[in-house]
Every structure is written in structure tokens, then in C-alpha cells.
C-alpha positions as CSV (number, residue, x, y, z in Angstrom):
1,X,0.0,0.0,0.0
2,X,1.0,3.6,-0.9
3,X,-0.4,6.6,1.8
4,X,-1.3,9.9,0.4
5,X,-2.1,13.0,3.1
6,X,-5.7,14.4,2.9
7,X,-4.9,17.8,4.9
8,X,-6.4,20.0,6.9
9,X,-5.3,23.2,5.6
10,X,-7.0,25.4,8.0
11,X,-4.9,23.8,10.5
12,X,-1.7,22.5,8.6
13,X,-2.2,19.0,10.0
14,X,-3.1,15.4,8.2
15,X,-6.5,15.2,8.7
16,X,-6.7,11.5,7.1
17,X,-3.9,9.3,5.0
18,X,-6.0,7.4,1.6
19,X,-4.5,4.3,1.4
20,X,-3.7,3.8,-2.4
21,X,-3.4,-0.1,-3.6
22,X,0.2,-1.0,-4.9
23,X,1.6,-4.5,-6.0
24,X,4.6,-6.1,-3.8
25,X,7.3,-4.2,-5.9
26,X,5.6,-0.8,-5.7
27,X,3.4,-1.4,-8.8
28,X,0.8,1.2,-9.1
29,X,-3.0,0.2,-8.9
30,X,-4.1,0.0,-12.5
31,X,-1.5,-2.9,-12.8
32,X,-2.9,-4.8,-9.7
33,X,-6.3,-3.8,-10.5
34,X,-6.0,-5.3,-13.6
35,X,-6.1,-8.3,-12.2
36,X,-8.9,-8.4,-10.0
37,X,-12.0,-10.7,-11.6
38,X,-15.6,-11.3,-9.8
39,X,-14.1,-14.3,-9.3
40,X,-11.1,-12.9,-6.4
41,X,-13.0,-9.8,-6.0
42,X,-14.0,-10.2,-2.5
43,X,-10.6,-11.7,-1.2
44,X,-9.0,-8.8,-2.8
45,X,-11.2,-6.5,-0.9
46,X,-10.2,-8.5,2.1
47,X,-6.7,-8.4,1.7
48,X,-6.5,-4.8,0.9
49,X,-8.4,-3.8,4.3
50,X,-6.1,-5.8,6.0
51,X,-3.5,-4.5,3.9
52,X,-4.1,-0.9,4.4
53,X,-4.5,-1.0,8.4
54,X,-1.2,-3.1,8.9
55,X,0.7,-1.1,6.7
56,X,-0.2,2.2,8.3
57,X,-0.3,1.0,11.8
58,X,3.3,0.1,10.9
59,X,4.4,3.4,9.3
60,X,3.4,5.6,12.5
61,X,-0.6,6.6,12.0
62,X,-2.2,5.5,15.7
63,X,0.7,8.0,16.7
64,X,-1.2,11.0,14.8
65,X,-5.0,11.8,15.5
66,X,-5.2,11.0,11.7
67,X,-8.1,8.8,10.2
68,X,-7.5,6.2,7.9
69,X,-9.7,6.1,3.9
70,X,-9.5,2.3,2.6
71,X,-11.4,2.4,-1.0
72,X,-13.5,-0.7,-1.0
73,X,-15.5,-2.5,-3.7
74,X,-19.0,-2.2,-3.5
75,X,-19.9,-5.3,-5.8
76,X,-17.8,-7.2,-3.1
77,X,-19.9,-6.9,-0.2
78,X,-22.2,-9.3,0.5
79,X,-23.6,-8.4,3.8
80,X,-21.9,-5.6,5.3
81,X,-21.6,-6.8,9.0
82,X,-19.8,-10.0,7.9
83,X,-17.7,-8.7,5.5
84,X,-17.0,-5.8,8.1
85,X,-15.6,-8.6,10.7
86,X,-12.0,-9.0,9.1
87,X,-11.2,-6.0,9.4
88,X,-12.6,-5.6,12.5
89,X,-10.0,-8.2,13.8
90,X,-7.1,-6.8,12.4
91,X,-8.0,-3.3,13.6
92,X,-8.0,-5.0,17.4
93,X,-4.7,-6.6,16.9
94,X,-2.9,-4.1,15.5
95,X,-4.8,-1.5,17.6
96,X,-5.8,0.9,15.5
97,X,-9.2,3.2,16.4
98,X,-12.1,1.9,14.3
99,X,-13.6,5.3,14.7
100,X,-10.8,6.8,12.6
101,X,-11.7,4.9,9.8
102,X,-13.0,6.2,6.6
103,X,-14.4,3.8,3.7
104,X,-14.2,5.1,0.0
105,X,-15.5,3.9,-3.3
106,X,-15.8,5.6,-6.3
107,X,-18.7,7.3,-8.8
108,X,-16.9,5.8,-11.4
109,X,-17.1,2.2,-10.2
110,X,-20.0,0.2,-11.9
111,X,-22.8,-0.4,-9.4
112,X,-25.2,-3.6,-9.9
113,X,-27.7,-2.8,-6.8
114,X,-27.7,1.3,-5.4
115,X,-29.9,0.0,-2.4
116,X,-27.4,-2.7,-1.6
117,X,-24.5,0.0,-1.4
118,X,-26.8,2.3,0.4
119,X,-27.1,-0.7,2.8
120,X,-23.9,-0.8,3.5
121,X,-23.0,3.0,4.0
122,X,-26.1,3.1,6.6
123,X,-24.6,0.1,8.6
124,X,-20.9,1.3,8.9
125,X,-22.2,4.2,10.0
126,X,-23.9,2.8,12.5
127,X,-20.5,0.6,13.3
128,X,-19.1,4.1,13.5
129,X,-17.5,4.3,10.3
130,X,-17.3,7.3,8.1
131,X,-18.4,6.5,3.8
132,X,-16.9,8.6,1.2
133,X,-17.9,9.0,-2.3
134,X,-14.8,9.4,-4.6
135,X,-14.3,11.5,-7.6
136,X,-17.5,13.0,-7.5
137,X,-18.5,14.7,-10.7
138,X,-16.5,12.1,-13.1
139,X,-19.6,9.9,-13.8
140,X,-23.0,10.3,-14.8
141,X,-24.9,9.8,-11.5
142,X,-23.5,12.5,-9.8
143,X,-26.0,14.4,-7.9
144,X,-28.5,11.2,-8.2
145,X,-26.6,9.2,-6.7
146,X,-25.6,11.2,-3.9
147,X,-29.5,11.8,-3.0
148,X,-30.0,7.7,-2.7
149,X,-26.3,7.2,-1.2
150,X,-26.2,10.3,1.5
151,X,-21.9,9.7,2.2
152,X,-20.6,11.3,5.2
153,X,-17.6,12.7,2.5
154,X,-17.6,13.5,-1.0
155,X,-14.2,13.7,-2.9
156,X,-14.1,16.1,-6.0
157,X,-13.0,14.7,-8.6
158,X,-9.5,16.1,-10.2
159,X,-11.3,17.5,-13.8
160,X,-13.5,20.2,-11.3
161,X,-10.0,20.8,-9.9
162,X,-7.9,21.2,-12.9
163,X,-7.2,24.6,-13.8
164,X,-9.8,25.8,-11.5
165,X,-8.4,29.5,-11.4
166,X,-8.5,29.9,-14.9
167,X,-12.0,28.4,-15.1
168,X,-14.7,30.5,-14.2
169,X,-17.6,27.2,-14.7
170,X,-15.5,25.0,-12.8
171,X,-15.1,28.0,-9.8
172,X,-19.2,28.8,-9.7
173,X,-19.8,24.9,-9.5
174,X,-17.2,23.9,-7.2
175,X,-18.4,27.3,-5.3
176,X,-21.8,25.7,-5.3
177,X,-21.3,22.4,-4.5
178,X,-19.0,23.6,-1.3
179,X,-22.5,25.8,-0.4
180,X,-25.0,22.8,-0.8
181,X,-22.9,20.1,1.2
182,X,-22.2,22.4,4.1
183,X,-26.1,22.3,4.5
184,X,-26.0,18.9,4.0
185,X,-23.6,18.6,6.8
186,X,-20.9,16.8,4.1
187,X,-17.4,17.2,4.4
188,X,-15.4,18.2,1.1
189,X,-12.1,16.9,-0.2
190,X,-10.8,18.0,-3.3
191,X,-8.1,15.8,-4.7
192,X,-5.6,15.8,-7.4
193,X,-4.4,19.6,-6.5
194,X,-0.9,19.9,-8.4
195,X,-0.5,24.1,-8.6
196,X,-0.5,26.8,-6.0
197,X,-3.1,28.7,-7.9
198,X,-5.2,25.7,-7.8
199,X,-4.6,25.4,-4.8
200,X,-5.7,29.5,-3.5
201,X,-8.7,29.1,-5.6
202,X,-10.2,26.9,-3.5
203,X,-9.2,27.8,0.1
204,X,-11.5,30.8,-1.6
205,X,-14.1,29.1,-2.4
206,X,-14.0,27.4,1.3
207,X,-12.5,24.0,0.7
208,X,-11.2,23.3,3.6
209,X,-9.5,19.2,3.4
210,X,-7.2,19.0,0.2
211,X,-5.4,15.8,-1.3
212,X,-2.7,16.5,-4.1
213,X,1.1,16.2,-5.4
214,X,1.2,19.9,-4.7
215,X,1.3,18.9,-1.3
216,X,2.3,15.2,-0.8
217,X,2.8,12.6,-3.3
218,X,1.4,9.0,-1.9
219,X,4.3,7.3,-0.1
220,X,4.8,3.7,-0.4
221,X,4.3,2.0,3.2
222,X,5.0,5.3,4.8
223,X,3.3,8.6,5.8
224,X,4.7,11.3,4.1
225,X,5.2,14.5,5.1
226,X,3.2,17.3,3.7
227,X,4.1,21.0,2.5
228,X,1.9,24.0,2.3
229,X,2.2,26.5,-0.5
230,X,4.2,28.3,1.5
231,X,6.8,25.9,1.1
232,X,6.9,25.4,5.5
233,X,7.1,21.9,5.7
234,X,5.0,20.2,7.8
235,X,5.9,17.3,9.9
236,X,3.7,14.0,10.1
237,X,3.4,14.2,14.2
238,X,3.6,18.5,14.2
């Protein structure tokens, strides 16, 4: 697994690490993904919780007051309270906080039953877990799918982020979207921020949790360390 900050950039701080899938020699995750099949889909959702936890109770996290967002697979849950027991296990024995744990999946990723995934995000978040819909605004469902689905945390996806301070459509709907969530009570990420003007645009706009190479590229089995714009490092346990 490779860790990539989400940070808090009202505060300077990690606010969560995503934990990005990577093959045994640092592979990156459309190689591994390649291979997964409905066949090994739900052991690879498996092994990637476990995966993720291990790895970043290993590299230093429990230490922080970070959380921890493992992207699961929908499609590979077939009741959410057994499926949920795994990595339940390995969060005891490694020690790690289960209320520090985010689960992500993806507009993007092809959905064969909306109620069953709605299922799942209303149980772990009665287990205490927070859900997270990823790249929001990539697919087609969008907005739809975010009224039957009602995630704790939506992730913009990079193409609203791109060139943002150039764009003035992608600053009034980002500006918009940022309006409606805070009355929904949703917390906004936007990911894939790679310039400092990006970046400005939308600490204006009131984006407050950011996820980028600007400010940390994903580290394989470590945390990395972050930097602000204004090029003051941060350290991972400041």
C-alpha cells in the first residue's frame, strides 16, 4: 500500500492518509487492478483492508490523530456486518481506532444494486464508520446518486479541480457544490491539487480538506510529510 495525506489546511495538520493499492514491488494500482476478476474480488477487498491498516499502523498513524480512507468495492460486499468482521479483527490486533476509519468507493465504479450500497453505507455508519464518495462529478450519476447514497464525505473529482483558477464554470460549480454540502452537513475533499493557484482558488471558495502532489505525493508504506504552499514543511506528528 502507498499513503497519500488528505490535509487539513486550516490547521496545517493530516487530517486523514488514503491508502492507495500497490503490487509487492511498488506497482501502481491499474496494474494490480487489472487483475482483479468477480471471481477474487472479494478476497482482494479482504486483503486490501487488512493491507491498508497493517501497513499504516506500521508506518506511524495511531501515533497521529489522523483517520485512515481504505477504498472498498462495493460489488464485493455481501452483507456488510460479515464482511466488516475482518477487518474488524485486524484493527484489534494491530490496535488501530475503528472510529478513525473512513471507507471510499468511487462514482466511477459500476454499481449492480444502489440500495445494496446504500445498505452498507447506513450500517458502517452505525458501526461508526465514516463512507466517502470518490471523484464525484467524473460519472453520470452525480447528484443522483448522492441523493439515494447520502456519504458522510464527497471527494471532487480532479477534472472540477484542474485549472480551476483559470475556469470560471468550474469555480461557480465547485463554489456551489462547497454551499450545498455544508447544508447537508458533508465534508469536502478535493483531490488531485498539483498548482498553487489551484490550490488558493479553492481555500477561496472554502474547501477546507485537500489531497494533491502539490502537497504530498502518496508514499509507499510510509506517511509522508506534507508542504503547504508556502513551502513550510509540515511534519507528520507537528
Amino acid at each position: 500500500m502507498a499513503f497519500q495525506p488528505i490535509v487539513d489546511v486550516e490547521t496545517g495538520r493530516a487530517w486523514a492518509y488514503e491508502a492507495l493499492v500497490r503490487g509487492p514491488n511498488g506497482e501502481g494500482a491499474g496494474h494490480v487492478l487489472a487483475g482483479v476478476t468477480a471471481e477474487n474480488r472479494y478476497a482482494f477487498d479482504q486483503q486490501c483492508r487488512i493491507a491498508a491498516i497493517t501497513q499504516a499502523v506500521a508506518a506511524g498513524i495511531v501515533e497521529t490523530d489522523a483517520r485512515l480512507s481504505i477504498n472498498f468495492l462495493p460489488n464485493a460486499v455481501y452483507s456488510p456486518v460479515a464482511c466488516i468482521q475482518l477487518t474488524l479483527k485486524t484493527a484489534a490486533a494491530v490496535g488501530f481506532p475503528t472510529d478513525r476509519l473512513i471507507f471510499e468507493f468511487t462514482e466511477n465504479e459500476e454499481m449492480a444494486d444502489t440500495a445494496h450500497v446504500a445498505t452498507i453505507i447506513d450500517t458502517y455508519r452505525r458501526m461508526g464508520f465514516a463512507t466517502a464518495l470518490d471523484d464525484f462529478g467524473a460519472g453520470h450519476a452525480g447528484l443522483s446518486l448522492l441523493a439515494r447514497l447520502q456519504t458522510d464525505i464527497i471527494k471532487l473529482d480532479m477534472e472540477l479541480v484542474r485549472n480551476i483558477d483559470a475556469s470560471l464554470p468550474r469555480r461557480m460549480i465547485v463554489e456551489g457544490l462547497v454551499e450545498m454540502f455544508a447544508r447537508m452537513n458533508i465534508t469536502v475533499v478535493a483531490e488531485g491539487i498539483e498548482t498553487v493557484a489551484e490550490y488558493r482558488t479553492l481555500r477561496a471558495l472554502g474547501v477546507r480538506y485537500m489531497q494533491g502532489y502539490l502537497l504530498a505525493r502518496p508514499g509507499f508504506r510510509v506517511l509522508p510529510a506534507h508542504v503547504l504552499p508556502d513551502d513550510v514543511p509540515v511534519m507528520l506528528r507537528a
